[in-house]
N, C-alpha and C positions, 0 to 999 in steps of 0.2 A: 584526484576525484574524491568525493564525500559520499558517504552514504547516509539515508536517513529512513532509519527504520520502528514504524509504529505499527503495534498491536493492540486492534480495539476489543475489549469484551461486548458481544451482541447479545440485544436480546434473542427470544428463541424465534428461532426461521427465519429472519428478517433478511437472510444473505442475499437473497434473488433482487430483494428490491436497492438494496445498498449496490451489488453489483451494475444495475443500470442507471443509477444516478452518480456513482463514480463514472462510470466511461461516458456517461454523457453530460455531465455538470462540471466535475473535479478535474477530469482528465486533460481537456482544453484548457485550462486553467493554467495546471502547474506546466504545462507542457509549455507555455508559452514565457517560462521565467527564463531570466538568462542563462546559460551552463547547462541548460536540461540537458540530462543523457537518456532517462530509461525511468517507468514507473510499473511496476508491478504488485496487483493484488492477491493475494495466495487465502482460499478461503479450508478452514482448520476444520477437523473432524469433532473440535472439543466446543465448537463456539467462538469462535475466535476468527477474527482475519489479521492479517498482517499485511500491509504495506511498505515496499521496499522501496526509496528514489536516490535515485543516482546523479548529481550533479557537477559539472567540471570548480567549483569555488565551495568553501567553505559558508560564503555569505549567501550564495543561491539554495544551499540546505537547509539554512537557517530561515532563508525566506518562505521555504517552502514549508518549515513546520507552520507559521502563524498563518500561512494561508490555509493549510491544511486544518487547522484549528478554528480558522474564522468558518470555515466553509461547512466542516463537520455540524459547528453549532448550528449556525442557519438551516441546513439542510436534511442532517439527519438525527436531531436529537433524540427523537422517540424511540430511534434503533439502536443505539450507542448506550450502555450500562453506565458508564463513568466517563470521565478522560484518559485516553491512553497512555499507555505505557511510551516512553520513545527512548530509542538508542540513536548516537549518532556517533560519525566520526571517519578519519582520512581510510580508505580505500587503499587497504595495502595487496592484494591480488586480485586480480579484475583476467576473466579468461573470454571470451563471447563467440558464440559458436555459427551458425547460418542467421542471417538479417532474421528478427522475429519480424512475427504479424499478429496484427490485433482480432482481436477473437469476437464476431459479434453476435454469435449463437450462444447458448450459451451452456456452461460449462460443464464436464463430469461430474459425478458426486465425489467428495475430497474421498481419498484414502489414507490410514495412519500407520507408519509401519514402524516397530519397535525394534533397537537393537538386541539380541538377545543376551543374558545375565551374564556378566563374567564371572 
């Protein structure tokens, strides 16, 4: 499996509206490439969201950044600071616990918890 993981810097407060045009524009989208496994949006206490996808090919990660890329531009450029950060790369421990389910309420406020100093 492949991961590929982007972090956008947002403008401020935009999250609510980025969140419902992700699961309702973006999320049928990637969902529909080959290899999909799993998409996940994790929204950050500093400004930030990150996105996480999961694909069984190397070549379906890779597709999913430019779609990801084309889609962001079209869709949400006024909320998006720059172009994101992206990590990518083979999926060396993968563990998954109860089937998730999509959330269409919508979410907590993020909390940030810091390791403490050593």
């Amino acid at each position: 499996m492949f991961a590929v993981i982007r972090r956008y810097n947002l403008h401020e407060r935009p999250s609510d509206q980025i969140d419902q045009r992700v699961r309702e524009g973006f999320v049928p989208l990637i969902a529909r490439l080959p290899g999909f496994v799993s998409y996940n949006l994790v929204r950050s206490t500093d400004g930030t969201m990150v996105s996480i996808s999961v694909f069984e090919t190397r070549e379906a990660a890779e597709q999913s950044t430019r779609l990801a890329s084309d889609w962001a531009h079209d869709h949400v450029p006024s909320l998006v600071r720059n172009a994101p950060v992206i990590l990518s790369g083979e999926v060396i421990v993968s563990q998954a616990g109860a089937p998730s389910r999509i959330r269409t309420t919508a979410a907590e406020p993020p909390t940030e918890h810091r390791a403490p100093p050593s």
